[in-house]
C-alpha atoms as a printed R data frame, in Angstrom:
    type eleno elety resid chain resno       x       y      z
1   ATOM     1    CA   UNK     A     1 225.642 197.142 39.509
2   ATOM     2    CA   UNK     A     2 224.690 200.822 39.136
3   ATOM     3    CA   UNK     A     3 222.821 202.017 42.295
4   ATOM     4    CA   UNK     A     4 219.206 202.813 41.694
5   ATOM     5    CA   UNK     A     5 219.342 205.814 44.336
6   ATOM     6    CA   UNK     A     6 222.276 207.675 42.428
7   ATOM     7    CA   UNK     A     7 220.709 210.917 41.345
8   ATOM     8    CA   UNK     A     8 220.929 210.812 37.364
9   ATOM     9    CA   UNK     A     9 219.818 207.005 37.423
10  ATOM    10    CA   UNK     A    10 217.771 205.967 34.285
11  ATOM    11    CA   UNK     A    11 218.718 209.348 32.857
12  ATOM    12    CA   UNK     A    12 220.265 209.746 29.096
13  ATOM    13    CA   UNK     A    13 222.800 212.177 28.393
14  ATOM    14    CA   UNK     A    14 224.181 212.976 25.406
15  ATOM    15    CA   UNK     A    15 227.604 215.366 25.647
16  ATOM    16    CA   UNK     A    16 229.105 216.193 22.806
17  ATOM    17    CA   UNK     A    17 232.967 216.764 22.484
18  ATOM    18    CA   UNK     A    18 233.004 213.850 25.327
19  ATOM    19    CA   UNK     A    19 236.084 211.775 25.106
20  ATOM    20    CA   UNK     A    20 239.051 214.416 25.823
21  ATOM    21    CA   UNK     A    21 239.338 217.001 27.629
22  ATOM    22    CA   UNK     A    22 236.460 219.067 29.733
23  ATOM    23    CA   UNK     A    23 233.841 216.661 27.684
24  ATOM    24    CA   UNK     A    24 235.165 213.706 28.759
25  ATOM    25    CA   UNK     A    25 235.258 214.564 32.583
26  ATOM    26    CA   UNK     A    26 231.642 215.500 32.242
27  ATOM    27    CA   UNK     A    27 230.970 212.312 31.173
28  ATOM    28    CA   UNK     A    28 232.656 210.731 33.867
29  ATOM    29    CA   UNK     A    29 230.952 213.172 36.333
30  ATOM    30    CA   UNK     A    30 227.708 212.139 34.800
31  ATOM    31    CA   UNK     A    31 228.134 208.519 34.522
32  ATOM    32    CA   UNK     A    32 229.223 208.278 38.295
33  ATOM    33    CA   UNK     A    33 226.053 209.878 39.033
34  ATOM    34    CA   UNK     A    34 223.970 207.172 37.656
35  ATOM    35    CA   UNK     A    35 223.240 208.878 33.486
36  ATOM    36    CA   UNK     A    36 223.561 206.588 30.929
37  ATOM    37    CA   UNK     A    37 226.324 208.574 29.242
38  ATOM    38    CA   UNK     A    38 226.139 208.794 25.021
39  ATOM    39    CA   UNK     A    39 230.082 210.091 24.172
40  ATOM    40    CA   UNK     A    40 229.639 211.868 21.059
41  ATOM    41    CA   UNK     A    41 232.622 212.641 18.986
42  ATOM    42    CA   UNK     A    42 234.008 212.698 14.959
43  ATOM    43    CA   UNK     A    43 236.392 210.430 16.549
44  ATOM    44    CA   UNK     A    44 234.785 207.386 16.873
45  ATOM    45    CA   UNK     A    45 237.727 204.912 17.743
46  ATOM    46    CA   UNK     A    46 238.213 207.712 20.458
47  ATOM    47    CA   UNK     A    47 234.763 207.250 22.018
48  ATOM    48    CA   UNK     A    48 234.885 203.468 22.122
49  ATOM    49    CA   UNK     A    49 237.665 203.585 24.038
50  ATOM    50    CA   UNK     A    50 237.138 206.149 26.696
51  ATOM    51    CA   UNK     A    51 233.129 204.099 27.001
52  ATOM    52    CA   UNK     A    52 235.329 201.292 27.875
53  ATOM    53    CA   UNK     A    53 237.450 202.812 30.158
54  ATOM    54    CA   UNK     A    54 234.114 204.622 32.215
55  ATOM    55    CA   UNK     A    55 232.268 201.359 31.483
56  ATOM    56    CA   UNK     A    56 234.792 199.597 33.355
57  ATOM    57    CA   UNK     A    57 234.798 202.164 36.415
58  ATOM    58    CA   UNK     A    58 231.466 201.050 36.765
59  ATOM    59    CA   UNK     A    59 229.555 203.459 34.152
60  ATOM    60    CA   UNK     A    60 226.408 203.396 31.794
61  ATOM    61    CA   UNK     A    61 228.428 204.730 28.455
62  ATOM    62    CA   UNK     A    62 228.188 203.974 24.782
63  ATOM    63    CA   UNK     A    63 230.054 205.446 22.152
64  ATOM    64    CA   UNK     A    64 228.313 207.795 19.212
65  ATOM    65    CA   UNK     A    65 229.884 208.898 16.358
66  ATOM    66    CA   UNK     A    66 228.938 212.532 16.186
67  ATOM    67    CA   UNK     A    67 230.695 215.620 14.356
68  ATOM    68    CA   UNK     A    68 228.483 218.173 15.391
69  ATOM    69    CA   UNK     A    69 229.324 220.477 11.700
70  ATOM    70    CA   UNK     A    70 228.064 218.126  9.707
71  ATOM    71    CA   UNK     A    71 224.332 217.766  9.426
72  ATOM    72    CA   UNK     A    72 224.047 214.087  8.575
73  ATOM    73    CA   UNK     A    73 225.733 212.948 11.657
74  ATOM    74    CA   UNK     A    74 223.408 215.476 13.338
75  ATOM    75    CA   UNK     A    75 220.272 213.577 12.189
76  ATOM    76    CA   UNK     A    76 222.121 210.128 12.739
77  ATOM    77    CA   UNK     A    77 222.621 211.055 16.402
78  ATOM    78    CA   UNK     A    78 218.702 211.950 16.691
79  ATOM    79    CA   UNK     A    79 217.597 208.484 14.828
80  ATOM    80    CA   UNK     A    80 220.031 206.523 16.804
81  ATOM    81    CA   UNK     A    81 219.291 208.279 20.596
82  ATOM    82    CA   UNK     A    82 215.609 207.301 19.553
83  ATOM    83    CA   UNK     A    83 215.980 203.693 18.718
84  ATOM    84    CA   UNK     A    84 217.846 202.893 21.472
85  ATOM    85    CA   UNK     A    85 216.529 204.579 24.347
86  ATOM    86    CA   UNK     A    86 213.249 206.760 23.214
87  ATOM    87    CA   UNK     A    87 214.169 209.926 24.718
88  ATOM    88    CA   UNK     A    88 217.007 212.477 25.833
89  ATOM    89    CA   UNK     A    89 217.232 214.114 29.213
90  ATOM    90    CA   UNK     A    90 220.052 215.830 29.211
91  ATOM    91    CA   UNK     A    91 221.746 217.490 26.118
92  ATOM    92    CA   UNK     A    92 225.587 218.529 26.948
93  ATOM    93    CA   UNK     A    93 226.108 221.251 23.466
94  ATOM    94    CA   UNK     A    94 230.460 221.412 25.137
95  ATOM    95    CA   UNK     A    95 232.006 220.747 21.675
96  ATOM    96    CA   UNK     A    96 233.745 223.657 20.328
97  ATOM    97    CA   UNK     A    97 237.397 225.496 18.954
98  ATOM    98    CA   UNK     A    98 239.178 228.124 19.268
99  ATOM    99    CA   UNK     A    99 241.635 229.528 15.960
100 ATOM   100    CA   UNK     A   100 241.850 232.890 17.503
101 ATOM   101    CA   UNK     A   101 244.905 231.708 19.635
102 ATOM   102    CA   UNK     A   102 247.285 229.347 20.340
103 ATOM   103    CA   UNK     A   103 245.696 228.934 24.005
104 ATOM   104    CA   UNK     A   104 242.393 230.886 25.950
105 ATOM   105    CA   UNK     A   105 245.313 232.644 27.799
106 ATOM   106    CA   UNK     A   106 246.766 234.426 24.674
107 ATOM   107    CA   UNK     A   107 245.576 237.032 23.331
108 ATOM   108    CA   UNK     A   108 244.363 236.951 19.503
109 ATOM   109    CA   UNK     A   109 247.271 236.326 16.943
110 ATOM   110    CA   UNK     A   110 245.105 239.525 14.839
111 ATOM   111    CA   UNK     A   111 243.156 242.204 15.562
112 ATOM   112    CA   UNK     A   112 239.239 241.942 15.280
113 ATOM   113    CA   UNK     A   113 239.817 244.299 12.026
114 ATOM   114    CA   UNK     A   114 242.120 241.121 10.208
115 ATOM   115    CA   UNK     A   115 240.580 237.879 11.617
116 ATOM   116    CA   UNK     A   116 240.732 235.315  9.119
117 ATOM   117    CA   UNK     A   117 237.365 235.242  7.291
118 ATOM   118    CA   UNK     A   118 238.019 231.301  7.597
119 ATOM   119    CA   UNK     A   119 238.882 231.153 10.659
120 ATOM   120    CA   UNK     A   120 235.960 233.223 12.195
121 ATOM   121    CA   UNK     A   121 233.356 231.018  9.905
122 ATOM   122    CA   UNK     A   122 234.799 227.836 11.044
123 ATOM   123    CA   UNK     A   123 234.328 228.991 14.469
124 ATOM   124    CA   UNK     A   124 230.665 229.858 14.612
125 ATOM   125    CA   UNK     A   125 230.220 226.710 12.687
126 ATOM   126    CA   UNK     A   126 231.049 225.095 15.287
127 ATOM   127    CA   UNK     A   127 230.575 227.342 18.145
128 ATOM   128    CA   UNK     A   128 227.605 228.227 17.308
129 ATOM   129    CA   UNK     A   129 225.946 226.643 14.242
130 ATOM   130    CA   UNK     A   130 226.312 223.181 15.458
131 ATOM   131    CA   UNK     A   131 224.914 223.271 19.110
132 ATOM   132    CA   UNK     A   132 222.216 225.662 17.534
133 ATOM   133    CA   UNK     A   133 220.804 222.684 15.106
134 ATOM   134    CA   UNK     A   134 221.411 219.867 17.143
135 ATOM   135    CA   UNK     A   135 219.529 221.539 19.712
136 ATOM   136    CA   UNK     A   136 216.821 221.606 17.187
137 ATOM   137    CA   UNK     A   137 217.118 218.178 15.670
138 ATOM   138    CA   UNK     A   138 216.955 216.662 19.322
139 ATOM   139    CA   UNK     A   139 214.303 218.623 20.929
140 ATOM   140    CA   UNK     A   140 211.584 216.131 20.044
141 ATOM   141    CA   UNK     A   141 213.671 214.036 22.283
142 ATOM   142    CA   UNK     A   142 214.001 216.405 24.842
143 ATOM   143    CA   UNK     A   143 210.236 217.101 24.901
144 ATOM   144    CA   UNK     A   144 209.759 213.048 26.009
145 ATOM   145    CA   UNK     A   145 212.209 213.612 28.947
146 ATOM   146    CA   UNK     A   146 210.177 214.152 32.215
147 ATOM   147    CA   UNK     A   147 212.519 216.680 33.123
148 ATOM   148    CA   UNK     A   148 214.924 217.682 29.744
149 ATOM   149    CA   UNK     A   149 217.989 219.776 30.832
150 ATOM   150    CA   UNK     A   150 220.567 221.416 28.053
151 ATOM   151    CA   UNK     A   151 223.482 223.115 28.908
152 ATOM   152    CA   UNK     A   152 225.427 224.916 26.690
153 ATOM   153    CA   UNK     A   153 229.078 225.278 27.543
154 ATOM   154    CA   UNK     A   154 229.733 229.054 27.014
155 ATOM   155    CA   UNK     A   155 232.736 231.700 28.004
156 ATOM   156    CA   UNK     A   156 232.698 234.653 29.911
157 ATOM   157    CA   UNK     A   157 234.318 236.357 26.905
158 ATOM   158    CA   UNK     A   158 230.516 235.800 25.889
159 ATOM   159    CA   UNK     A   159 229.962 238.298 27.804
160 ATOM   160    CA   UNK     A   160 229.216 241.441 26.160
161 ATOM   161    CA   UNK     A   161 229.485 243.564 29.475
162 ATOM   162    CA   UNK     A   162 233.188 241.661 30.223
163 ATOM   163    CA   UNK     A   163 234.453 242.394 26.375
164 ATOM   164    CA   UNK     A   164 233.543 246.092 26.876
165 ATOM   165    CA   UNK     A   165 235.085 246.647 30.382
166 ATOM   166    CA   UNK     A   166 238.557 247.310 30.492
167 ATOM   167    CA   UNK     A   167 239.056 246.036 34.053
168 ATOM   168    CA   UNK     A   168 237.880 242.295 33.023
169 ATOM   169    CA   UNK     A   169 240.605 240.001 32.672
170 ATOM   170    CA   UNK     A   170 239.392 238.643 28.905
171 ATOM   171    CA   UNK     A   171 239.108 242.805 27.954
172 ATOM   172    CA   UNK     A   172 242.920 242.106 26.431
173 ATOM   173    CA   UNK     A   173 242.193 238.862 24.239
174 ATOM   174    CA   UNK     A   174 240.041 240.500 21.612
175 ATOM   175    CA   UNK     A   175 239.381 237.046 19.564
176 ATOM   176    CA   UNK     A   176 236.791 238.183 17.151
177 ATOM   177    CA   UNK     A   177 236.046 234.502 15.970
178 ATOM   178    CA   UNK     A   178 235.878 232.728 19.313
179 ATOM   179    CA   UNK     A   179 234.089 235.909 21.548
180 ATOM   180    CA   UNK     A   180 231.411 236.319 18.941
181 ATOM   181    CA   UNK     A   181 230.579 232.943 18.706
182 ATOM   182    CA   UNK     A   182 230.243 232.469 22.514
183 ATOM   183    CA   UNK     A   183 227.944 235.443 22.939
184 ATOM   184    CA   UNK     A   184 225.655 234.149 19.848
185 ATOM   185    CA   UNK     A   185 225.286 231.199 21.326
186 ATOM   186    CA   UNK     A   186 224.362 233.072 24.848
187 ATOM   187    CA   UNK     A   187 221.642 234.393 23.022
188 ATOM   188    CA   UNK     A   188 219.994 230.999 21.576
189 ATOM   189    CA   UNK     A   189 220.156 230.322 24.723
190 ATOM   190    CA   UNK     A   190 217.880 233.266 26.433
191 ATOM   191    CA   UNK     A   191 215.365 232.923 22.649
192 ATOM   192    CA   UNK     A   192 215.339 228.902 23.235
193 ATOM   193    CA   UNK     A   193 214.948 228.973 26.481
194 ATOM   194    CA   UNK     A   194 212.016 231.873 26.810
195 ATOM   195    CA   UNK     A   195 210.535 229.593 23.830
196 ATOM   196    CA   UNK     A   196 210.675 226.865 26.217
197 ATOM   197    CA   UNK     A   197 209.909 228.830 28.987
198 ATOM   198    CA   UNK     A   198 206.867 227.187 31.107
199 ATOM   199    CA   UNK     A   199 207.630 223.577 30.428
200 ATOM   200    CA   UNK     A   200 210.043 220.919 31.779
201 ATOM   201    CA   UNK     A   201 212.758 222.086 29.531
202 ATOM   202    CA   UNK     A   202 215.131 223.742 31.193
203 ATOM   203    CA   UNK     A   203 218.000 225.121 29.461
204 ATOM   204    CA   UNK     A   204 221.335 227.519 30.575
205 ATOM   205    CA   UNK     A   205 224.451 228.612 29.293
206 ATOM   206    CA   UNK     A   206 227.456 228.297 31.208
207 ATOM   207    CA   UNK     A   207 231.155 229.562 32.067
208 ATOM   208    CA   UNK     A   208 232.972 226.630 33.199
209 ATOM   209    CA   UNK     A   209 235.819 228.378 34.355
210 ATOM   210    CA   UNK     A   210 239.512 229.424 32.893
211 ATOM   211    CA   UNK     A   211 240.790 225.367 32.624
212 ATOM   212    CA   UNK     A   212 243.787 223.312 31.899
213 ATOM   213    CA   UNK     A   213 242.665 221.947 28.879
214 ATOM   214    CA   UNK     A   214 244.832 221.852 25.668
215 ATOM   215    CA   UNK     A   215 242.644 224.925 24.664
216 ATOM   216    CA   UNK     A   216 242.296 226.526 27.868
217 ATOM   217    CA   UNK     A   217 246.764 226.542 28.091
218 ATOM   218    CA   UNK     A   218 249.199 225.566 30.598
219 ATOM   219    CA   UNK     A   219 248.665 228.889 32.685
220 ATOM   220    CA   UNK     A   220 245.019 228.293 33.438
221 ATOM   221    CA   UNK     A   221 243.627 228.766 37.127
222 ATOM   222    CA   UNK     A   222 241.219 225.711 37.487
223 ATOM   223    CA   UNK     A   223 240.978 222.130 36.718
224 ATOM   224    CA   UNK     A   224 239.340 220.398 34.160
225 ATOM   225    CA   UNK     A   225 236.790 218.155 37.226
226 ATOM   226    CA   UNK     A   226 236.292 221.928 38.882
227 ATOM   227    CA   UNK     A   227 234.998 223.509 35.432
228 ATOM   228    CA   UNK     A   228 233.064 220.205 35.322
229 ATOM   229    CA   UNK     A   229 230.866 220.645 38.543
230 ATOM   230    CA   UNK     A   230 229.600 223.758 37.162
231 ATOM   231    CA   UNK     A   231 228.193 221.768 33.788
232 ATOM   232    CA   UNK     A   232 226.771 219.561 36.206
233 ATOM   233    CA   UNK     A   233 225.441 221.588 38.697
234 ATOM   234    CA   UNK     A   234 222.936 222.984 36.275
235 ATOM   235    CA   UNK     A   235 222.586 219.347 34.301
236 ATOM   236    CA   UNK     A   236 221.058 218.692 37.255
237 ATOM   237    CA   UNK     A   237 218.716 221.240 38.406
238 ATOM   238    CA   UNK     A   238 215.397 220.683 39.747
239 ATOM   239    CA   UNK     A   239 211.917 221.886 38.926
240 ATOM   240    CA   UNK     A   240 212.141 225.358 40.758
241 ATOM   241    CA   UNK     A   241 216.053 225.647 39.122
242 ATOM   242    CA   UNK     A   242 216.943 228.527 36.688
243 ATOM   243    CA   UNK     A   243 216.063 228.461 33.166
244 ATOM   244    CA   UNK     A   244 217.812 230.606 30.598
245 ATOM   245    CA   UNK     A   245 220.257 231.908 32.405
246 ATOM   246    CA   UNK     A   246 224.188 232.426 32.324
247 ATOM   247    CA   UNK     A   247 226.581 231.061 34.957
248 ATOM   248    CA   UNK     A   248 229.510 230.385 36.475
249 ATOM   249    CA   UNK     A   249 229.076 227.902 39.437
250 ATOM   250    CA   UNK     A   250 226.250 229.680 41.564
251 ATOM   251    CA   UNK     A   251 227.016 232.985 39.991
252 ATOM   252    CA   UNK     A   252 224.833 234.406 37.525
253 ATOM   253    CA   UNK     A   253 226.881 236.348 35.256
254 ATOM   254    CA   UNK     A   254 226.410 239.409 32.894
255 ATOM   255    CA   UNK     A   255 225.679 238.984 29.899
């Protein structure tokens, strides 16, 4: 039996991208802190299985299937959060790709000057596009929540003041399709959130942290339950937390 003290109990989180990878440890962070977890993910066989697996550590999770590009799964997801539980209170945006690169750790196979038209539209469709109009589509659900939190899982090479300084260590990458993406959806983030600004909405943009992920590579600096606690640190905020803000653990960052 779930513990009716646990911090997130009786909360509903949606996080999308949630059975591999970074998404999938947030949901387990979440879930052990009491959230009702919804795993959203095109892979729907996927989901069940990693719900089962948290459900049987003990977890609130149900599967959704969810591919964020594709606006009729978007409004499923809304109709579906709202039959079943009325609400959202926490809205996980994590899903996302890189085609720049092989890894986050390499730099970008082409120059800004011959990035694959493709390549950089599939991107923001999903970098940016997607957590942009769910956002949307679930904010009537959000606006129920007592306390609604979003989080949108960013990158510092968002950040306009690391792409232009020569001394950062994502100044070499130069992905056109992945860096612009990131630092669009930084700025929903400060627009939504000034929108929002005033109520219990709260909503941030964050740098998890350089990760060994499949996308993050093999030489990455931080695991995947580290970058985690970051996504969760500001899931969780209280009343008198930031709100449109940038940030990597407790450090604001530039933008």
């Amino acid at each position: 039996m779930m513990n009716s003290n646990a911090p997130l109990h009786d909360k509903v989180a949606l996080v999308t991208g949630g059975a591999r990878g970074l998404g999938l440890e947030i949901s387990r962070q979440l879930a052990a802190l009491g959230a009702h977890v919804i795993i959203g993910t095109r892979d729907e066989r996927k989901a069940r299985q990693v719900a089962n697996e948290l459900r049987g550590q003990g977890g609130k999770v149900s599967a959704l299937r969810l591919d964020v590009t594709r606006e009729a799964d978007r409004q499923a997801a809304c109709a579906e959060i709202d039959r079943a539980y009325g609400r959202l209170d926490i809205l996980i945006n994590n899903a996302g790709i890189l085609l720049d690169s092989p890894d986050g750790g390499t730099p970008a196979t082409r120059p800004p000057s011959e990035a694959p038209a493709d390549a950089v539209r599939d991107t923001f469709e999903a970098n940016f596009f997607a957590p942009v109009f769910l956002t949307q589509a679930l904010l009537p659900l959000l606006r129920r929540s007592t306390a609604g939190r979003v989080v949108n899982v960013s990158s510092i090479r968002g950040s306009l003041a690391h792409l232009s300084d020569p001394h950062s260590p994502v100044y070499p990458i130069r992905a056109l399709g992945y860096d612009t993406s990131k630092a669009a959806l930084n700025a929903f983030t400060i627009l939504i959130a000034e929108e929002l600004r005033g109520t219990p909405i709260k909503i941030n943009a964050v740098h998890p942290g350089w990760l060994q992920t499949s996308m993050g590579g093999e030489r990455a600096n931080m695991s995947v339950a580290s970058g985690a606690r970051t996504v969760i640190r500001y899931a969780c905020i209280g009343e008198e937390g930031p709100t449109g803000g940038f940030f990597f653990q407790d450090q604001r960052l530039p933008w």
